[in-house]
Jmol script that loads the backbone (N, CA, C; Angstrom):
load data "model"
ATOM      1  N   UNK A   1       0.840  -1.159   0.000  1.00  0.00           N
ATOM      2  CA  UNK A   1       0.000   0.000   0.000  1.00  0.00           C
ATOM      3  C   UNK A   1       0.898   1.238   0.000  1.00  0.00           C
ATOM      4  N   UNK A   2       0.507   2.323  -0.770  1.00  0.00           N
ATOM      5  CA  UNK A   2       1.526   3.367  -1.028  1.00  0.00           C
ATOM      6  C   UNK A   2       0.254   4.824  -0.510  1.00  0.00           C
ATOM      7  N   UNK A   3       0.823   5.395   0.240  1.00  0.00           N
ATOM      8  CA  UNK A   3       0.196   6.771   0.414  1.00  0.00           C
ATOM      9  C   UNK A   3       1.269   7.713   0.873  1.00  0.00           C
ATOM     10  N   UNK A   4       0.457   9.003  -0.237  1.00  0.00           N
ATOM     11  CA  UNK A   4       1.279  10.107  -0.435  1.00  0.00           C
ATOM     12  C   UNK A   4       0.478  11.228   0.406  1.00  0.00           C
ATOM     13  N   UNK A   5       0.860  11.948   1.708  1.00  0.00           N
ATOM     14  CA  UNK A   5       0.334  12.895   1.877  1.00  0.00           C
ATOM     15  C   UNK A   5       0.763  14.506   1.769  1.00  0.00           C
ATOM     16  N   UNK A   6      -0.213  15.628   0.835  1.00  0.00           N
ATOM     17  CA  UNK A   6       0.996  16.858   0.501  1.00  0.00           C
ATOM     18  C   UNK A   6      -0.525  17.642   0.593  1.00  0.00           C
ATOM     19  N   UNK A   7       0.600  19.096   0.482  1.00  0.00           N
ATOM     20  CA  UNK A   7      -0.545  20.431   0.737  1.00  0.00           C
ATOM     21  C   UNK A   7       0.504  21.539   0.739  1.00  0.00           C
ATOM     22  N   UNK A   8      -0.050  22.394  -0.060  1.00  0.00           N
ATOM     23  CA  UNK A   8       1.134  23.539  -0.302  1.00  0.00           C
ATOM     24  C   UNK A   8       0.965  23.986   1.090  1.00  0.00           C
ATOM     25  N   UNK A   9      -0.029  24.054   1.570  1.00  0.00           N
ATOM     26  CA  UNK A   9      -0.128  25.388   3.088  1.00  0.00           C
ATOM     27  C   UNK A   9       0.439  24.748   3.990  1.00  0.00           C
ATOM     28  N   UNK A  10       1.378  25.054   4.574  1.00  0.00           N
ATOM     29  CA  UNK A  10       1.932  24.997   6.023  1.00  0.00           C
ATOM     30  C   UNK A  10       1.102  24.888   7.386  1.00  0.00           C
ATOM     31  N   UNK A  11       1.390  23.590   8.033  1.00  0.00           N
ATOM     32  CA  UNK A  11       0.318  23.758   9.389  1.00  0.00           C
ATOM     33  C   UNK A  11      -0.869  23.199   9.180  1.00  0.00           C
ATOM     34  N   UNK A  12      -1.071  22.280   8.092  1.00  0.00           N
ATOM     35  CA  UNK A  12      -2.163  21.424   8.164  1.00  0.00           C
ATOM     36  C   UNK A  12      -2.273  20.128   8.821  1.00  0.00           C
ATOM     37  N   UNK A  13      -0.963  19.795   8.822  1.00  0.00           N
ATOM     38  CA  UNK A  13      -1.057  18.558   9.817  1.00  0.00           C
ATOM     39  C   UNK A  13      -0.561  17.399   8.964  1.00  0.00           C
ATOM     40  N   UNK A  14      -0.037  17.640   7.770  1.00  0.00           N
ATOM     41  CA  UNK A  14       0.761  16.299   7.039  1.00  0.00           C
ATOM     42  C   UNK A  14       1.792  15.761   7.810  1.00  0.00           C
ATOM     43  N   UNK A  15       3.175  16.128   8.263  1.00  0.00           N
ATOM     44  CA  UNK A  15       3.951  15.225   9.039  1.00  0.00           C
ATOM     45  C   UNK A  15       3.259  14.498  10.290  1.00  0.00           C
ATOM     46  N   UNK A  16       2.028  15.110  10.893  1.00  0.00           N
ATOM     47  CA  UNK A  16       1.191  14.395  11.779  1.00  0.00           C
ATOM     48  C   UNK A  16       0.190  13.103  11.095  1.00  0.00           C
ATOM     49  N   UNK A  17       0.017  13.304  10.457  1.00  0.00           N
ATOM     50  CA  UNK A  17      -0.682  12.426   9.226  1.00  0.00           C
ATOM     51  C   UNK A  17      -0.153  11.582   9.169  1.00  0.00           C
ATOM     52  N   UNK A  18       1.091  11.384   8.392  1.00  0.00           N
ATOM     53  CA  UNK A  18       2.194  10.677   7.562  1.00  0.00           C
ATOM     54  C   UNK A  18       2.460   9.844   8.717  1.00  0.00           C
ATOM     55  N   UNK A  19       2.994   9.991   9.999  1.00  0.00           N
ATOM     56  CA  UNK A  19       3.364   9.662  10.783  1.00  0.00           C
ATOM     57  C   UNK A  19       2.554   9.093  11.609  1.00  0.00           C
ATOM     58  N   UNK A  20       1.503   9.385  12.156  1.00  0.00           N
ATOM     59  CA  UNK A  20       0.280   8.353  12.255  1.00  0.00           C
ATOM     60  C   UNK A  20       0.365   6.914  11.432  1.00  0.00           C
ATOM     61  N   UNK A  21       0.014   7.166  10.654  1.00  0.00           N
ATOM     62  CA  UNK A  21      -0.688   5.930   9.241  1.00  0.00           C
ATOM     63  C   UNK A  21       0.321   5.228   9.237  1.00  0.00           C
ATOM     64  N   UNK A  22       2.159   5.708   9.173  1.00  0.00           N
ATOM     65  CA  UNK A  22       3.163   4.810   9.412  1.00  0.00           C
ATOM     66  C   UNK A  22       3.115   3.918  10.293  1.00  0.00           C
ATOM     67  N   UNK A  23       2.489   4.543  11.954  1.00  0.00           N
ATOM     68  CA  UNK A  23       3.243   3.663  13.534  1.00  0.00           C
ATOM     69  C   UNK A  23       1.747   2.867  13.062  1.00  0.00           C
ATOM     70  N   UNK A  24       0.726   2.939  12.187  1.00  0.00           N
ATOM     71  CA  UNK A  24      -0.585   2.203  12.281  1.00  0.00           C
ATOM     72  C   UNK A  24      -0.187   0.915  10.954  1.00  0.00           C
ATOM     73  N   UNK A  25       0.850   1.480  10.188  1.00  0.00           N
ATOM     74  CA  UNK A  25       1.113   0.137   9.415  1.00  0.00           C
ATOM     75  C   UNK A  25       2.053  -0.888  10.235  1.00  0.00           C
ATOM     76  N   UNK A  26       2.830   0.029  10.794  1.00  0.00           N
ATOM     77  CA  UNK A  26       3.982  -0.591  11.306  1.00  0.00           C
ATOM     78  C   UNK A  26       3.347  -1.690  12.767  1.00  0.00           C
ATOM     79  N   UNK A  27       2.489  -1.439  13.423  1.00  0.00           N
ATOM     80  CA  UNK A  27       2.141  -1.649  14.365  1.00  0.00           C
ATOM     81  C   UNK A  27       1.347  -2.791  13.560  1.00  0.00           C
ATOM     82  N   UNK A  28       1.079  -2.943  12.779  1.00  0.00           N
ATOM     83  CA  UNK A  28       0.400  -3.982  12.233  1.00  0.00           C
ATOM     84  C   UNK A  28       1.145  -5.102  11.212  1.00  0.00           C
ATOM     85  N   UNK A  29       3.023  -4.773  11.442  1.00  0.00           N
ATOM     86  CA  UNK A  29       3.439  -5.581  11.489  1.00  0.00           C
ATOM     87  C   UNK A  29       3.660  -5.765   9.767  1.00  0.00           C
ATOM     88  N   UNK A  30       3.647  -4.479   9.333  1.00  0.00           N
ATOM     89  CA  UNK A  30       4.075  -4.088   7.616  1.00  0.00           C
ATOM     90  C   UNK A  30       5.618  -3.210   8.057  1.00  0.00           C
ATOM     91  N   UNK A  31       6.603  -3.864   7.621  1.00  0.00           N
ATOM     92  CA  UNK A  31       7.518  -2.733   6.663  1.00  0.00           C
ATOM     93  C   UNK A  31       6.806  -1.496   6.320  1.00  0.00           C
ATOM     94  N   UNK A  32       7.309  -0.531   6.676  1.00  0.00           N
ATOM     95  CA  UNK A  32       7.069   1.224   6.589  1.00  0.00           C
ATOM     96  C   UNK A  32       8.076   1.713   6.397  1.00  0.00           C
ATOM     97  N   UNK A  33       8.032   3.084   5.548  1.00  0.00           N
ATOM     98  CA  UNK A  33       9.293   3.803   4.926  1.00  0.00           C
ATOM     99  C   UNK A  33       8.286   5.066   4.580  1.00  0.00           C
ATOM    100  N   UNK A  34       8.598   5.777   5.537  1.00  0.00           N
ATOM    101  CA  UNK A  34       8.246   7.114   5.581  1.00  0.00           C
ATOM    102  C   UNK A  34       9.725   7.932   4.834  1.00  0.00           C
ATOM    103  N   UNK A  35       9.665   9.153   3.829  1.00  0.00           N
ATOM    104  CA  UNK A  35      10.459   9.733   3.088  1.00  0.00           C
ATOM    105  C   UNK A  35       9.842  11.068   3.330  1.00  0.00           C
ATOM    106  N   UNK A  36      10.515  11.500   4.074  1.00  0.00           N
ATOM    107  CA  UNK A  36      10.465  12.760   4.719  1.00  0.00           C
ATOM    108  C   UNK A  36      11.216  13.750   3.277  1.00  0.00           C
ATOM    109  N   UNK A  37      10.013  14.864   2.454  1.00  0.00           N
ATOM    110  CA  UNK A  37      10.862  15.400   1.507  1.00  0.00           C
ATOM    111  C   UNK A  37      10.328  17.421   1.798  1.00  0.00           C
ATOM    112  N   UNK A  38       9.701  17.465   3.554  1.00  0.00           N
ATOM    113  CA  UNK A  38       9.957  18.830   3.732  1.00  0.00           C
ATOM    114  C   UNK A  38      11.029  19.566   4.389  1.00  0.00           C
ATOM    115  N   UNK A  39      11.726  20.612   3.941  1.00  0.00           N
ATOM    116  CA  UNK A  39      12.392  20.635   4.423  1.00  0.00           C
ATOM    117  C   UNK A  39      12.815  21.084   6.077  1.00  0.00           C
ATOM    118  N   UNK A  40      11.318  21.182   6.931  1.00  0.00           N
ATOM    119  CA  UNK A  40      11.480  21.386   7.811  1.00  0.00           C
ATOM    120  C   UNK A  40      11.717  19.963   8.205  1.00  0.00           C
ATOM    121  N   UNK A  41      11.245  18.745   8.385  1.00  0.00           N
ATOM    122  CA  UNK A  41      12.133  17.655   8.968  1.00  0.00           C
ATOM    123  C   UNK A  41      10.683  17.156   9.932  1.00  0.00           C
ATOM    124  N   UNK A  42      10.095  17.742  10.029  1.00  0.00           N
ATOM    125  CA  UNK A  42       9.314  17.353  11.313  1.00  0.00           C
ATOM    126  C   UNK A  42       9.437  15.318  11.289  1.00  0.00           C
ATOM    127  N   UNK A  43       8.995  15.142  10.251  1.00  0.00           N
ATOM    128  CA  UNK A  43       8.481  13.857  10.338  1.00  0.00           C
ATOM    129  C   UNK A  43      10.091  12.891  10.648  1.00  0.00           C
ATOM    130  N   UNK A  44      10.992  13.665  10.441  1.00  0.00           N
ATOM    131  CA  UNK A  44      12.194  13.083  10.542  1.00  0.00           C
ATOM    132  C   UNK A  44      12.318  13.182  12.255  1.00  0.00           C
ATOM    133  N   UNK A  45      11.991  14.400  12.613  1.00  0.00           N
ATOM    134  CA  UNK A  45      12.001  15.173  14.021  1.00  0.00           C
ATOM    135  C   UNK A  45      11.188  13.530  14.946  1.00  0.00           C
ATOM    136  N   UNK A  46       9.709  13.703  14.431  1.00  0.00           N
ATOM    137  CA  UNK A  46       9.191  12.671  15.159  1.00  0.00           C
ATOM    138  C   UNK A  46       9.770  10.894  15.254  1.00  0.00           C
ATOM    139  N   UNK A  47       9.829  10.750  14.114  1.00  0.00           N
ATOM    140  CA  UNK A  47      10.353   9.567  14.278  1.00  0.00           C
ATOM    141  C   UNK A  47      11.931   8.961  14.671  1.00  0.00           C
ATOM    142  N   UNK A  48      12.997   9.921  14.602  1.00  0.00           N
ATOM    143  CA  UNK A  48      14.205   9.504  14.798  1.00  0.00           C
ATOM    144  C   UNK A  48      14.506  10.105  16.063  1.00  0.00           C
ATOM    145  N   UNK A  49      13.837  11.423  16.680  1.00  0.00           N
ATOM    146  CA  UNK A  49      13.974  11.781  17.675  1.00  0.00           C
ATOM    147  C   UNK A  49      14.568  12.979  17.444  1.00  0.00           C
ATOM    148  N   UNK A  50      15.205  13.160  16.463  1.00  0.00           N
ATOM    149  CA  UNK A  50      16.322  14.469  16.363  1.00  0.00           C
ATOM    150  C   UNK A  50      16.196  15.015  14.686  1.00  0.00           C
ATOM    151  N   UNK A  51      16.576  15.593  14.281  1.00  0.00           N
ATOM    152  CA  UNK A  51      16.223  16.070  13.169  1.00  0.00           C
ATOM    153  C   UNK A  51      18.104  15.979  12.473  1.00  0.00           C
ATOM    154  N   UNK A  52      17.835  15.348  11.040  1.00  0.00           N
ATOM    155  CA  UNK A  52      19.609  15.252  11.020  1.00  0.00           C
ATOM    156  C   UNK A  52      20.138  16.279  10.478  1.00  0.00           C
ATOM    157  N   UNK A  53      21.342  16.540  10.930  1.00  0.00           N
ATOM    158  CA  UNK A  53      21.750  18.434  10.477  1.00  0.00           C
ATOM    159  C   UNK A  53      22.809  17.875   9.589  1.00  0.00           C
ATOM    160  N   UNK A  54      23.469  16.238   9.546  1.00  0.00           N
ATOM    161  CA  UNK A  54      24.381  16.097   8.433  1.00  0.00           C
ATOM    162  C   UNK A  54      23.462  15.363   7.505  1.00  0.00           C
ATOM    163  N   UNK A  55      24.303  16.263   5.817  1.00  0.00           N
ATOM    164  CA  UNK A  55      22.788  15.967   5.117  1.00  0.00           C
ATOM    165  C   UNK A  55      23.815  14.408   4.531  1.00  0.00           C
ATOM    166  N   UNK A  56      24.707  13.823   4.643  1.00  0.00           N
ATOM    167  CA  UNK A  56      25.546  12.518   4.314  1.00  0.00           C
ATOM    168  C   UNK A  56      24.799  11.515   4.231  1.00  0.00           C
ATOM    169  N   UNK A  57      23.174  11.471   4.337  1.00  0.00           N
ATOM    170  CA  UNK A  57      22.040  10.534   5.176  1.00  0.00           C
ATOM    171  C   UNK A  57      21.322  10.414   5.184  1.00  0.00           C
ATOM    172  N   UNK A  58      20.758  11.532   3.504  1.00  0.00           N
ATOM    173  CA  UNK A  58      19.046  12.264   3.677  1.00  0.00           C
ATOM    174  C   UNK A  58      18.799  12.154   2.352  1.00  0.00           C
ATOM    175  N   UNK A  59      17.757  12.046   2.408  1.00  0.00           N
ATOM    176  CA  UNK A  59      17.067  12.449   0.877  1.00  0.00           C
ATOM    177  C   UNK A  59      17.891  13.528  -0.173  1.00  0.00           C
ATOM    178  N   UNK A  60      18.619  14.432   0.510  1.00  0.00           N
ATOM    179  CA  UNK A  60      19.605  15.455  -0.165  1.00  0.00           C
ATOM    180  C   UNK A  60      20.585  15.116  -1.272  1.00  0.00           C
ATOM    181  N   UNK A  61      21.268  14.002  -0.093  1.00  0.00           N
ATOM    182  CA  UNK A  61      22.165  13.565  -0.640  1.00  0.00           C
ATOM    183  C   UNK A  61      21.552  12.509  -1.956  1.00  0.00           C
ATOM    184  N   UNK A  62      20.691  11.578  -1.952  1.00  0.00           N
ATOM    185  CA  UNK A  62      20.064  10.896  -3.150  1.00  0.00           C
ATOM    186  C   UNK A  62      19.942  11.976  -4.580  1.00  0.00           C
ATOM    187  N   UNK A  63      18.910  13.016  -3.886  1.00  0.00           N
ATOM    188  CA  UNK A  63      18.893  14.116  -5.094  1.00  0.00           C
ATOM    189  C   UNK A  63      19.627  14.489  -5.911  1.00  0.00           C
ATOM    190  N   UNK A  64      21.213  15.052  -4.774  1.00  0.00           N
ATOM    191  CA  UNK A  64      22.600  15.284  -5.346  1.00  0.00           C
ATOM    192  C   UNK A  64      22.865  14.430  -6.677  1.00  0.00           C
ATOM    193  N   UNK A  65      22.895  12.996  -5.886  1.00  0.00           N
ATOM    194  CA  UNK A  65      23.837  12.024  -6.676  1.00  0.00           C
ATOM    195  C   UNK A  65      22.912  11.265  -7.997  1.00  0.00           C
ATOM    196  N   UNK A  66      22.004  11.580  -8.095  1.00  0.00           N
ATOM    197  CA  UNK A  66      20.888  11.774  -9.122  1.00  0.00           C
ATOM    198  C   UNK A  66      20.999  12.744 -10.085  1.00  0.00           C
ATOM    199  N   UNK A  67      21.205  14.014  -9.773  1.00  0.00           N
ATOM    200  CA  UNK A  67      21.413  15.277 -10.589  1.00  0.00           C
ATOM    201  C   UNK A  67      23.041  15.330 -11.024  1.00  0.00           C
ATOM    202  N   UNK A  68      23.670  14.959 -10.153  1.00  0.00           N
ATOM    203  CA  UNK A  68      25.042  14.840 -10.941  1.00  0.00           C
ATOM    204  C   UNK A  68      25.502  14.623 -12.046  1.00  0.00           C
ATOM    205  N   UNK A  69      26.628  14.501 -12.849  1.00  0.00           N
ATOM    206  CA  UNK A  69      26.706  14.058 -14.156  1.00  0.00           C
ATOM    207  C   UNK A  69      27.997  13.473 -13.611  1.00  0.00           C
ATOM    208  N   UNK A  70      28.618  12.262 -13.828  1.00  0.00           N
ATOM    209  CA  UNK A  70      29.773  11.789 -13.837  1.00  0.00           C
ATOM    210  C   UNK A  70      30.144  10.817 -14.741  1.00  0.00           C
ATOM    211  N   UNK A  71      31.495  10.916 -14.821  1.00  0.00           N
ATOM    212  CA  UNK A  71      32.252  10.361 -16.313  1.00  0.00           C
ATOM    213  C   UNK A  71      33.059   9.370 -16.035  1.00  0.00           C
ATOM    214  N   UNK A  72      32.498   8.833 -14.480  1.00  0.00           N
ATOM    215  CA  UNK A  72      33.274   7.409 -13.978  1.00  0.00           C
ATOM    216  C   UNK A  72      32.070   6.916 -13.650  1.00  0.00           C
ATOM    217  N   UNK A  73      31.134   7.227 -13.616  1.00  0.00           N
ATOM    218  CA  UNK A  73      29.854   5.877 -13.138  1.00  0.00           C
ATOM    219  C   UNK A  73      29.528   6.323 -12.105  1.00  0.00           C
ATOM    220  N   UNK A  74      28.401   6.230 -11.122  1.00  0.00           N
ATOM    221  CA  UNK A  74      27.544   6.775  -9.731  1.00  0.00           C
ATOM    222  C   UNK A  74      28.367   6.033  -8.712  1.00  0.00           C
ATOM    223  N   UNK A  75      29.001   6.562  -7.808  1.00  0.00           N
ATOM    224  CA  UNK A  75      29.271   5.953  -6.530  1.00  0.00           C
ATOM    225  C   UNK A  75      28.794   4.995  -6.074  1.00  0.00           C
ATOM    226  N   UNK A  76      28.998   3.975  -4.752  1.00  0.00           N
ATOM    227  CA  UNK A  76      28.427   2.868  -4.273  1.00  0.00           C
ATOM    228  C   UNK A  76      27.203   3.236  -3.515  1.00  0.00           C
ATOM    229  N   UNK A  77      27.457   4.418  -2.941  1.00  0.00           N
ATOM    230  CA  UNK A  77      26.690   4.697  -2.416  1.00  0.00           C
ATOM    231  C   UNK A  77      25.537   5.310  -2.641  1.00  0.00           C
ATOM    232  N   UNK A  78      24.750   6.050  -3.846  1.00  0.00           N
ATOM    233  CA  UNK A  78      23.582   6.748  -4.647  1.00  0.00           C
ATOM    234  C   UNK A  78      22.640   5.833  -4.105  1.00  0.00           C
ATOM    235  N   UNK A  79      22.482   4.688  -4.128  1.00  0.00           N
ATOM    236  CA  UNK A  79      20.792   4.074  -3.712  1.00  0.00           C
ATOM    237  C   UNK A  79      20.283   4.409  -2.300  1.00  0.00           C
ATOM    238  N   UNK A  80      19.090   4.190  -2.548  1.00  0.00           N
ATOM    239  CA  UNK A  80      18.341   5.001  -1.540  1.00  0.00           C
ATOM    240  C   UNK A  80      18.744   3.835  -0.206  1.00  0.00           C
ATOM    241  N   UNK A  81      18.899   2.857  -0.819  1.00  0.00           N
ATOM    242  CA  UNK A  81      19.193   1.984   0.523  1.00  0.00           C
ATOM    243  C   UNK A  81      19.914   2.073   1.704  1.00  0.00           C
ATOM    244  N   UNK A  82      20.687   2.788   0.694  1.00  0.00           N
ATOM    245  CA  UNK A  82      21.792   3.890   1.672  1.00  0.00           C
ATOM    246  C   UNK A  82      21.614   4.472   2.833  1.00  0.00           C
ATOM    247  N   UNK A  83      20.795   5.558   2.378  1.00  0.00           N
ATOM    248  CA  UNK A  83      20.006   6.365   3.369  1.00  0.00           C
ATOM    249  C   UNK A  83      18.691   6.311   4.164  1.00  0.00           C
ATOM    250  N   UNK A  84      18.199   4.924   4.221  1.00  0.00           N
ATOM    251  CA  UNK A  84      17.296   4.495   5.279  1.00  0.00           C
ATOM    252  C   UNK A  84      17.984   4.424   6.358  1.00  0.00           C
ATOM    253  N   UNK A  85      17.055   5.040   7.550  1.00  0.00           N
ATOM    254  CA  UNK A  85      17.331   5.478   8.635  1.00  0.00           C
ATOM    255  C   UNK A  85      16.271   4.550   9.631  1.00  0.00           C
ATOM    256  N   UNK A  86      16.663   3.325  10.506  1.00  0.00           N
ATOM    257  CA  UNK A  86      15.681   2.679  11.144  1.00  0.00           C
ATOM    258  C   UNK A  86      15.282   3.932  12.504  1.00  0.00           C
ATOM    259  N   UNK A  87      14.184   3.659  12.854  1.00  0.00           N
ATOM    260  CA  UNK A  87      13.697   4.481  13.842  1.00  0.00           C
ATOM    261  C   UNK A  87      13.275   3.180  15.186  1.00  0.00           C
ATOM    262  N   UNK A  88      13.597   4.030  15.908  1.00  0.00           N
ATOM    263  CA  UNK A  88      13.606   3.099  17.596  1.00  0.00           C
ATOM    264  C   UNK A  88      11.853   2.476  17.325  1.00  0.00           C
ATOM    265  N   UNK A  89      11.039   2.444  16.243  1.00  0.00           N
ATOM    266  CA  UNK A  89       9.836   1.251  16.022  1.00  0.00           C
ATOM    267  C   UNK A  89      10.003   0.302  15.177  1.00  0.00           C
ATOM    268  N   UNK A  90       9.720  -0.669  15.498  1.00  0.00           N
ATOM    269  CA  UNK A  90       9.960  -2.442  15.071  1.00  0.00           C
ATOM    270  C   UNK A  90       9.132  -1.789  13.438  1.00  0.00           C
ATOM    271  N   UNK A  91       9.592  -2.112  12.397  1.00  0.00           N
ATOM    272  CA  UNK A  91       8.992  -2.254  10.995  1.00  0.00           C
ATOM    273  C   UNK A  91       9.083  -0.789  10.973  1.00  0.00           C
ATOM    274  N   UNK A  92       9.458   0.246  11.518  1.00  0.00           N
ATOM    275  CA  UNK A  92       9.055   1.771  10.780  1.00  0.00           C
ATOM    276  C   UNK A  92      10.335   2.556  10.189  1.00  0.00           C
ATOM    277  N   UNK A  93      10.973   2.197   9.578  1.00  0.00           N
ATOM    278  CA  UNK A  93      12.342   3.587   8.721  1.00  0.00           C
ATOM    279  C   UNK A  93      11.850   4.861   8.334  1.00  0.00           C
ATOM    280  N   UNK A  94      12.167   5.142   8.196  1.00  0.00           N
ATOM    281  CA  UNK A  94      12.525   6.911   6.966  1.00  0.00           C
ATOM    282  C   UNK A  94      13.551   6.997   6.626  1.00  0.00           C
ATOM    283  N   UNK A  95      13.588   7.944   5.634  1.00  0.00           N
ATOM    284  CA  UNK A  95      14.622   8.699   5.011  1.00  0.00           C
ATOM    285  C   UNK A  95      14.658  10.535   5.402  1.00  0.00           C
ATOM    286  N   UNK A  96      15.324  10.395   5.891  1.00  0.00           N
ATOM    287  CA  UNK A  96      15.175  11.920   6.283  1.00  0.00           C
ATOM    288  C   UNK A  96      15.548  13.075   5.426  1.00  0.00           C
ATOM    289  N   UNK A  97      14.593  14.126   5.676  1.00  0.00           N
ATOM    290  CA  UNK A  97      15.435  15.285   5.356  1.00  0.00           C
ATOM    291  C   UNK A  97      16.205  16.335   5.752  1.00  0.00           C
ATOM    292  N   UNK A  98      16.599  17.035   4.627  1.00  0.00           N
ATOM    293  CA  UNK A  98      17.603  18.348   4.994  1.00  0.00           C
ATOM    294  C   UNK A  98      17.621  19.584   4.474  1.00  0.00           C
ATOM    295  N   UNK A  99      17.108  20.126   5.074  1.00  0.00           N
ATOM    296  CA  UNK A  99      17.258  21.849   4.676  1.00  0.00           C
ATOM    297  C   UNK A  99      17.538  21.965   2.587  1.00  0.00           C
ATOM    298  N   UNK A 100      18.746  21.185   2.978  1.00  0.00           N
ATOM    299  CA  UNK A 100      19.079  21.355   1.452  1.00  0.00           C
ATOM    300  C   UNK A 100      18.173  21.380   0.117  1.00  0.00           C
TER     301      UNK A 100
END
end "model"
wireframe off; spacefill off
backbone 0.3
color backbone group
């Protein structure tokens, strides 16, 4: 099951949303992967506890190494697999974001 929650206006309550419906899949014992892509972080905030200030780890860095152009081939590191971030709940990850 895939759900996307968005809204241009600020303060509606999507990282509260998102984050709900995750601990309600997860709690039910589904793999969850929340992809935190505002750049305030909240949903990163809630679930990891801290919000990450190195972006080495985030959705940022994927973007980067996506938009790049290189003339030796993509690093080992470009997949998103990379940058899943488990969170202290049984079945729930993210990918966090960064300012960037």
């Amino acid at each position: 099951m895939r759900r996307v929650v968005f809204n241009q206006k600020g303060g509606v309550g999507k990282s509260t949303i998102t984050c709900n419906l995750a601990a309600i899949n997860a709690v039910n014992g589904k793999k969850t992967l929340v992809i935190d892509l505002d750049i305030q972080g909240n949903s990163t905030h809630y679930l990891l506890g801290k919000k990450v200030t190195d972006s080495d780890k985030t959705i940022a860095l994927f973007f980067k190494n996506c938009l790049s152009i290189s003339l030796f081939g993509s690093g080992s590191n470009s997949g998103l697999e990379n940058i899943i971030h488990e969170t202290p709940f049984p079945n729930l990850y993210v990918i966090p974001s960064h300012p960037e």
